[in-house]
FIFITOR-15285 format. One record per residue: residue in one letter; x, y, z of N, C-alpha, C in turn. Coordinates in steps of 0.001 Angstrom, whole numbers, padded with zeros to 6 digits, always signed. Example, Ala and Ser with C-alpha at 12.3 -4.5 7.8 and 13.67 -1.06 7.14 Angstrom:
2
A+013190-005690+007800+012300-004500+007800+013200-003300+007800;S+012850-002250+007080+013670-001060+007140+012900+000030+007870;
END
This chain:
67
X+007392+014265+001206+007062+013061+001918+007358+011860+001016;X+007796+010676+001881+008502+009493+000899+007357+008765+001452;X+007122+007540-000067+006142+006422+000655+006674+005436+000458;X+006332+003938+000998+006427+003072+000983+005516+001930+000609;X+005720+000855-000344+005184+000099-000649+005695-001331-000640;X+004995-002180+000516+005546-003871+000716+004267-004574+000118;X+005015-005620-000151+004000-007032-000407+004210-007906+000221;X+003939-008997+000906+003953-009521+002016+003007-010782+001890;X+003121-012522+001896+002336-013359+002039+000899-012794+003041;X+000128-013315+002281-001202-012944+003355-001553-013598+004467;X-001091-014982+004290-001238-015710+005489-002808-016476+005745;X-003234-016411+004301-004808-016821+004109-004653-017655+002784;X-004324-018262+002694-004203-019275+000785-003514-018355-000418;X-004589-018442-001114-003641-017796-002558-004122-016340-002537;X-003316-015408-001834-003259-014087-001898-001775-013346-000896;X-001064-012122-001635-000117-011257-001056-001318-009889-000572;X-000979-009548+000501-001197-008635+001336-000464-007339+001171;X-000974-006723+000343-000845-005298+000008-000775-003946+000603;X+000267-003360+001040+000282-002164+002297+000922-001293+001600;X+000563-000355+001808+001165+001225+001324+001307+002561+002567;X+002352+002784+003081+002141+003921+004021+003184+004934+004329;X+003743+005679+004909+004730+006737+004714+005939+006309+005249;X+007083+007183+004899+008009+006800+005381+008714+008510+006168;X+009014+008292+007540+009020+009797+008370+010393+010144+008274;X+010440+011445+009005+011844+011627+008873+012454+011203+009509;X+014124+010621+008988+015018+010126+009880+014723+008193+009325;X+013853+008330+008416+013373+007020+007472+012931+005969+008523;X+012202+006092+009248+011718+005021+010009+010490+005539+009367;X+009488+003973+009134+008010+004147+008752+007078+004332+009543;X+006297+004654+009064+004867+004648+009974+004192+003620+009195;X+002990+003160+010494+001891+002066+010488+001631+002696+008904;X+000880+001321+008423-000113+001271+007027-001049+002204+006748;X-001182+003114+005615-002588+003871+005469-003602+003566+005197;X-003069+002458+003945-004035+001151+003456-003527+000268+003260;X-004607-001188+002949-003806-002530+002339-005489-003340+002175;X-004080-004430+001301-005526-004855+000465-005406-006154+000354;X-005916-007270+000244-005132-008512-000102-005318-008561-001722;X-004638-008928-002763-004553-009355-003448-004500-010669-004280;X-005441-011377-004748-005080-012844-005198-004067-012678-006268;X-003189-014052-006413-001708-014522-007091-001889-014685-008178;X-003420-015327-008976-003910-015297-009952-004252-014202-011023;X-003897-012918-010174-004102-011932-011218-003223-011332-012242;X-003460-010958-013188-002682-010323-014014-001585-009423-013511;X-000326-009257-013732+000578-008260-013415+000111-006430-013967;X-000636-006803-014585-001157-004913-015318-002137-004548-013759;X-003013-006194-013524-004287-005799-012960-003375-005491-011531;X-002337-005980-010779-001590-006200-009896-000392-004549-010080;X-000477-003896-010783-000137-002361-011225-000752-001408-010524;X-002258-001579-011087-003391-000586-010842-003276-000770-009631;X-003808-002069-009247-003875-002170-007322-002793-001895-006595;X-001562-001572-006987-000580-001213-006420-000230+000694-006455;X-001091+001025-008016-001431+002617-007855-002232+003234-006966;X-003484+002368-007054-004225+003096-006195-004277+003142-004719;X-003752+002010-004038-003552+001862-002693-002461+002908-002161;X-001316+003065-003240-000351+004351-003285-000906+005732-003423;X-001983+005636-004436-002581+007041-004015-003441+007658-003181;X-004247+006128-002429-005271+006320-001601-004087+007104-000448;X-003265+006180+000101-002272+006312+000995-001865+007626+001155;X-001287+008377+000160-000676+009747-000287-001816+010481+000192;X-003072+010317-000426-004035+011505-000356-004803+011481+001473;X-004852+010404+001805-005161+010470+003229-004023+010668+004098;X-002957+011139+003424-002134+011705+004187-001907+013181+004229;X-002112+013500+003136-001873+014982+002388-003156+015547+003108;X-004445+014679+003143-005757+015468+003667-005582+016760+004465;X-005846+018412+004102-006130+019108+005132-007366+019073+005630;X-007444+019631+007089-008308+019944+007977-008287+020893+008445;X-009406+021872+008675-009284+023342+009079-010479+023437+010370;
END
């Protein structure tokens, strides 16, 4: 499974809008798994992490089994 990660103006003052969600076969995406807004003011390390974890939240609520 391929994912995808955009950043995107938030459309609310000083913050990018953070989305992470899959990409299907035949490469058309699917809707967002998560997203987050992010303020512009932050560090690029701190702007890393929030870009890991929204990627892994994403991955793992996708991967989730159910029995």
């Amino acid at each position: 499974m391929q994912r995808r990660i955009s950043l995107a103006p938030s459309g609310r003052g000083d913050g990018i809008l953070l989305r992470a969600g899959r990409v299907l076969d035949g490469g058309t995406t699917a809707p967002a798994r998560s997203q987050t807004v992010v303020p512009l003011h932050v560090s690029r390390m701190i702007l890393a992490c929030v870009v890991g974890f929204v990627a892994l939240y994403a991955y793992s609520a996708a991967t989730t089994c159910t029995r």
